[in-house]
C-alpha positions in Angstrom: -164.5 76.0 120.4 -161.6 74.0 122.1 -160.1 71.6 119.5 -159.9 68.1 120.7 -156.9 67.0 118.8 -155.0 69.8 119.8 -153.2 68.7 123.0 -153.4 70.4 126.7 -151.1 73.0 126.8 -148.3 72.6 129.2 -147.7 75.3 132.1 -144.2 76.9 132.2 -142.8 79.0 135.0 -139.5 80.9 135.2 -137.2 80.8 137.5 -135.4 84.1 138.0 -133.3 85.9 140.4 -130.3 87.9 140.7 -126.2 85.9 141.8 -126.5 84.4 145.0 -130.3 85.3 145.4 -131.6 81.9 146.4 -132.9 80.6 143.3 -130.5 76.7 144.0 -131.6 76.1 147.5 -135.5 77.3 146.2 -135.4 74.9 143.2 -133.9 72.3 145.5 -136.4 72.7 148.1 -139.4 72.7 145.2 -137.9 69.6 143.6 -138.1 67.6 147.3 -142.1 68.3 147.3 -144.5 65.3 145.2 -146.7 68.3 143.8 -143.5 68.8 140.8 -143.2 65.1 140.1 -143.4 65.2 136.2 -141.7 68.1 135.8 -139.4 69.1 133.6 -137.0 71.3 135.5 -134.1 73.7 132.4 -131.3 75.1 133.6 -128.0 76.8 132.1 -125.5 74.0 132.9 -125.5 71.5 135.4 -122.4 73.2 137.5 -124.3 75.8 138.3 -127.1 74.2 140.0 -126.8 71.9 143.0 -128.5 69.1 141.8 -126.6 66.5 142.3 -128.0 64.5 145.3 -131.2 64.5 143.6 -129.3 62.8 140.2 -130.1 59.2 139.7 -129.9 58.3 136.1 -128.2 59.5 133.0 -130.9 59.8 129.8 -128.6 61.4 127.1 -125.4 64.3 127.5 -128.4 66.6 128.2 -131.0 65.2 130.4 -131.0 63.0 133.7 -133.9 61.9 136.0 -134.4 63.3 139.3 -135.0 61.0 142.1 -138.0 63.1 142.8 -139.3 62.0 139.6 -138.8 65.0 137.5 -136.3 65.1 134.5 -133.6 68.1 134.4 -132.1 69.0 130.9 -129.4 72.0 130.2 -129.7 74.8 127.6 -127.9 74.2 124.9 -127.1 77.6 123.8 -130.9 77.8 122.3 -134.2 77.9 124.7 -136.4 77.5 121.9 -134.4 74.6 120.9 -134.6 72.8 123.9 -138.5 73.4 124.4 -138.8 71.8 121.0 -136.4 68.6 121.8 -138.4 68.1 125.1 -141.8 68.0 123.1 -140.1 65.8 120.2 -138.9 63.2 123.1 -142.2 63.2 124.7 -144.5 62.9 121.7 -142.1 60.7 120.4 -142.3 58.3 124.1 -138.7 58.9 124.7 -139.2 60.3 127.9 -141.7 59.9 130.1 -144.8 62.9 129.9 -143.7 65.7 131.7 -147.0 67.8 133.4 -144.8 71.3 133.5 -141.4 72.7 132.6 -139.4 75.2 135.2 -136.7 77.3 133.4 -134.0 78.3 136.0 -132.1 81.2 134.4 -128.3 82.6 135.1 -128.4 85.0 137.8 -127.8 87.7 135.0 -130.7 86.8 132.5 -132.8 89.8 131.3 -136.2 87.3 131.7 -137.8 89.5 128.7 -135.8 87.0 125.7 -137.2 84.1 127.4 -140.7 85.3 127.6 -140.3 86.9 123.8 -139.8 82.9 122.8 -142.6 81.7 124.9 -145.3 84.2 123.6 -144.3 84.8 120.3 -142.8 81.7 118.6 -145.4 80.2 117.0 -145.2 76.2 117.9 -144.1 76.8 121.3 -147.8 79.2 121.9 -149.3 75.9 120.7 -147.8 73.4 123.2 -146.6 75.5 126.5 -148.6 78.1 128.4 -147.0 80.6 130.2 -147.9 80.3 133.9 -145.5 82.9 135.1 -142.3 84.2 136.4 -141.0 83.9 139.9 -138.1 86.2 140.7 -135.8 85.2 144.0 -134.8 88.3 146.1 -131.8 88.2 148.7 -133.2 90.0 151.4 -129.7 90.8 153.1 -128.2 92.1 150.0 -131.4 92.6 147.7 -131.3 96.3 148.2 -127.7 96.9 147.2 -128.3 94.5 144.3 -130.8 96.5 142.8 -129.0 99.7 143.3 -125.8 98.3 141.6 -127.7 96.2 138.7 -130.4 97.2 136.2 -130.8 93.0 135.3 -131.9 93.0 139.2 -134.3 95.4 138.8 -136.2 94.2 135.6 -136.2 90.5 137.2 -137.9 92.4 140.1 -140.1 94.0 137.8 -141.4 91.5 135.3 -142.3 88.8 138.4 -145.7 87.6 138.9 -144.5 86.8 142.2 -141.4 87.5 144.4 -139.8 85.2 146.9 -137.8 87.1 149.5 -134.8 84.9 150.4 -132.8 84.8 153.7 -135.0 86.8 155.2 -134.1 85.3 158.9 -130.5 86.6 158.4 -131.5 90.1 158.1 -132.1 92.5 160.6 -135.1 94.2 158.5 -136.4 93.5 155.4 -139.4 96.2 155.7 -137.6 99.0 153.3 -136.5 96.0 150.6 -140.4 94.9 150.9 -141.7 98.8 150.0 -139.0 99.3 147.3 -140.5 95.7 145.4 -143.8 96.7 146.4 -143.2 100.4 144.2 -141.2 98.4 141.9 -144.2 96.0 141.0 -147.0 96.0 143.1 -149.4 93.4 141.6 -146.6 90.9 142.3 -146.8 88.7 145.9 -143.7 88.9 147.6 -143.9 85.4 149.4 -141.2 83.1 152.0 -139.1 80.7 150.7 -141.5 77.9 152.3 -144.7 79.0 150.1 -146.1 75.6 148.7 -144.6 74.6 145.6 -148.3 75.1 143.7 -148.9 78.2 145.4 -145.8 79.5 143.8 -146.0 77.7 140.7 -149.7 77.8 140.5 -152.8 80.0 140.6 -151.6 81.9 137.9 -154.1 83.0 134.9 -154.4 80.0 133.0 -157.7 80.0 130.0 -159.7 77.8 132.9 -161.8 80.6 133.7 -161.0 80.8 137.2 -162.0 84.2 138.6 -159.6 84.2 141.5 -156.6 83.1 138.8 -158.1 86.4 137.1 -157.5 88.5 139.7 -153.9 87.4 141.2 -152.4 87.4 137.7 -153.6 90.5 136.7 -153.3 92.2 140.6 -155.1 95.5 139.1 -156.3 96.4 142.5 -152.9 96.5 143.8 -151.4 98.0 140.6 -154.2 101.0 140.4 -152.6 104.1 141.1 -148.9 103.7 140.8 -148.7 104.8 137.3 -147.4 108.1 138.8 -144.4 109.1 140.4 -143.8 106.3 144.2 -144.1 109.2 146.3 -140.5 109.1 147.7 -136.8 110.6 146.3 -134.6 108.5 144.1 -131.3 108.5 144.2 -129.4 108.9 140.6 -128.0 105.4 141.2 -131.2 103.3 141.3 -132.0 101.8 138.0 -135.7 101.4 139.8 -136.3 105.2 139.1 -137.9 105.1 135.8 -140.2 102.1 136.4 -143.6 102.6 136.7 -147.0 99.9 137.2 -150.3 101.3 136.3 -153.4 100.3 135.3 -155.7 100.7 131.8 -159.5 100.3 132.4 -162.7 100.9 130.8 -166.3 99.9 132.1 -167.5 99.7 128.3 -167.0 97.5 125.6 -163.5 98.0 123.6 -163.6 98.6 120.2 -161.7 95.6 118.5 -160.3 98.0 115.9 -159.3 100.5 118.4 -157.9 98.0 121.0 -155.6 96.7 118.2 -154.6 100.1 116.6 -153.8 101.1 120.3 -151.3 97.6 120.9 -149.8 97.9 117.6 -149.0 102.2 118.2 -147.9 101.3 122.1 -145.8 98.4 120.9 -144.3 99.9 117.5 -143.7 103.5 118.7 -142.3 102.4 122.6 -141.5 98.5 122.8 -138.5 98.3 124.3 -140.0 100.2 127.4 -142.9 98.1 127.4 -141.3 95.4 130.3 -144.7 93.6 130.9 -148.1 94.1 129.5 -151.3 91.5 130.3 -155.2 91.9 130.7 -158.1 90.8 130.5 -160.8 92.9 127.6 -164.1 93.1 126.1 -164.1 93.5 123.1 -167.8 95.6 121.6 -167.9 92.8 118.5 -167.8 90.2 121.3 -168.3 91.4 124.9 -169.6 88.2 126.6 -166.3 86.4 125.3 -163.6 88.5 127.1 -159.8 88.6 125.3 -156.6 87.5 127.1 -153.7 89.6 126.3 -149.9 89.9 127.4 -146.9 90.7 126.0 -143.2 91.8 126.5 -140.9 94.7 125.0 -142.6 94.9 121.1 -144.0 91.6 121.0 -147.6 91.2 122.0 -148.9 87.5 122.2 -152.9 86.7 120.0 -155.3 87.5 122.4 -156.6 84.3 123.7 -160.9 84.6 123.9 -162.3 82.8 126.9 -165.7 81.2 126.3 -167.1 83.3 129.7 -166.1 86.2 132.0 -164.5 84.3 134.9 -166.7 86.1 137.1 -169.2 89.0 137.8 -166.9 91.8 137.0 -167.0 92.5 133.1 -164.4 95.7 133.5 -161.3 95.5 130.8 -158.3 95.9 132.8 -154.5 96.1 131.3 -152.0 96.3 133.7 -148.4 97.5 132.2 -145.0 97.9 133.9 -142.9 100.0 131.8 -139.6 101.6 132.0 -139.1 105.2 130.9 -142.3 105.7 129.8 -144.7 108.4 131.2 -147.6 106.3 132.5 -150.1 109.6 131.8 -149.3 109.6 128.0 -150.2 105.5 127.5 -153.8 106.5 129.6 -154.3 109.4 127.0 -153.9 107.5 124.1 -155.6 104.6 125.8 -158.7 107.1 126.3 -158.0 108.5 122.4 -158.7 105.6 121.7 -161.9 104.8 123.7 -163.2 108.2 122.5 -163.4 109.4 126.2 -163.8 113.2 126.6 -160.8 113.7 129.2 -158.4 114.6 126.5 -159.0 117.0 123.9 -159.4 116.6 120.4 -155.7 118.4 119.0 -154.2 116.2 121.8 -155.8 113.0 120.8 -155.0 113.3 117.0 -151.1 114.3 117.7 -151.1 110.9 120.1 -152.4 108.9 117.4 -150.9 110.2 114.3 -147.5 110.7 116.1 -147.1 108.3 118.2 -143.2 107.9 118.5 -143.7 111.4 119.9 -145.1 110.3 123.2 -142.0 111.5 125.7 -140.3 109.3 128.3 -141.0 109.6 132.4 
């Protein structure tokens, strides 16, 4: 049961992309449309975002109003610092309730620290919900960006959906589309006109809505790529190693197992673990389904939902993981569930040992 002094929890997306991507002109073009009024918008430093014609009014050194009605406040060296001033203002009437917070990041941000803050710390869980992360794409250069940087790649990789930038300036943007679509293939890879709530919204939020289910989880799409993409690699692309696959089982989960299995996947092989969320039923509980996700070693509480959003009761995880052989998570995934496709010897070396469980 919901408690009713607790108060709503307040959606936050981020921001992402690689230098030069798109992620100012996106932001600036989000900010112009009514559906963000309210908003919170965090960036690195106000030189590096071309905000000023939207600028109106000075709050403190940190924080101005937009003339589209959202406020805009710098990082002052500490995310989780700046999440917790905004709240203090707001609760405090300092500033005027804010509906959702957008984090822009520095073209070179690894998104996983932000997300590790956002899931994990634990006042933040208890006021912000994590609607998603949007990564900006330059389609002229986006394929020479990945090759040259890794950050690229894991912003590519982590997204819930991908905007494809300049996309008018160049001449073909079908191979950059297939390389994002092997990359992460649950994500949407949308134009840089997509309404401001499609982007922002529709993401799995604890509603129940069955269509949120779907699109933020994208297992249909993300079904079968947990092997090898089908096409040569060349040693320079830092894309390689990165595999999406999917985890299922059409029977209750065990809680113990389900736990044991998170605690093993995260403590033997977090740092591969780039993105991990699903949706579970649990055998103790399997009308009250489980929200999960998590980044690197840190896995957020599961969240339990009062219903199934819909008719399908399947547990689905979907994972994007770097160096990390997609077969060996299934067969400890199966150890787990008991399932007869791997073999007894197997299935107690996976889960006594499982720091053993090789790369891809």
């Amino acid at each position: 049961m919901t408690d009713a002094r607790r108060p709503d929890l307040i959606p936050l997306t981020v921001l992402t992309g690689f230098l030069g991507a798109g992620k100012t002109t996106l932001l600036n073009r989000l900010l112009r449309d009514p559906a963000l009024s309210d908003t919170v918008v965090i960036v690195n430093e106000f030189g590096a975002v071309g905000l000023d014609h939207l600028l109106i009014e000075a709050i403190d050194e940190n924080m101005v109003l937009l003339g589209a009605g959202c406020l805009c406040c710098t990082v002052r060296g500490d995310l989780i610092a700046t999440l917790e001033d905004l709240l203090r203002k707001r609760d405090n009437g300092r500033i005027t309730p804010f509906r959702r917070v957008v984090i822009e990041t520095t073209g070179l941000a690894d998104p996983a620290p932000i997300l590790h803050a956002l899931i994990y710390h634990p006042y933040l869980v208890m006021r912000y919900r994590l609607q998603g992360v949007v990564t900006v794409v330059d389609a002229v250069n986006g394929f020479g960006t990945l090759d040259a940087h890794p950050e690229a790649v894991r912003q590519a990789a982590v997204a819930d959906r991908i905007v494809l930038a300049k996309a008018d300036l160049a001449a073909d943007t079908g191979a950059l589309r297939a390389r994002l679509h092997a990359l992460n293939p649950s994500a949407p890879i949308d134009p840089p006109d997509v309404p401001a709530e499609t982007l922002l919204g529709g993401f799995f939020g604890l509603d129940g809505k069955g269509a949120d289910v779907r699109a933020w989880l994208g297992e249909a799409q993300a079904e079968g790529h947990g092997q090898a993409h089908g096409h040569a690699h060349d040693v320079n692309r830092h894309d390689a190693a990165i595999r999406a696959f999917s985890l299922t089982s059409d029977v209750p989960v065990p809680r113990a197992a389900f736990e044991m299995f998170l605690d093993l996947l995260r403590g033997g092989h977090g740092p591969k673990l780039l993105r991990l969320k699903g949706l579970v039923a649990l055998a103790d509980a399997p009308d009250r389904p489980v929200v999960v996700h998590g980044v690197q070693h840190v896995v957020h509480a599961p969240v339990t939902l009062p219903a199934w959003p819909d008719d399908d009761r399947t547990s689905r995880l979907v994972l994007i993981v770097h160096d990390l052989d997609p077969a060996f998570v299934t067969r400890l995934w199966d150890a787990f569930l008991g399932r007869p496709r791997i073999d007894a010897p197997d299935a107690a070396a996976l889960t006594a040992n499982p720091l053993a469980i090789p790369g891809g």
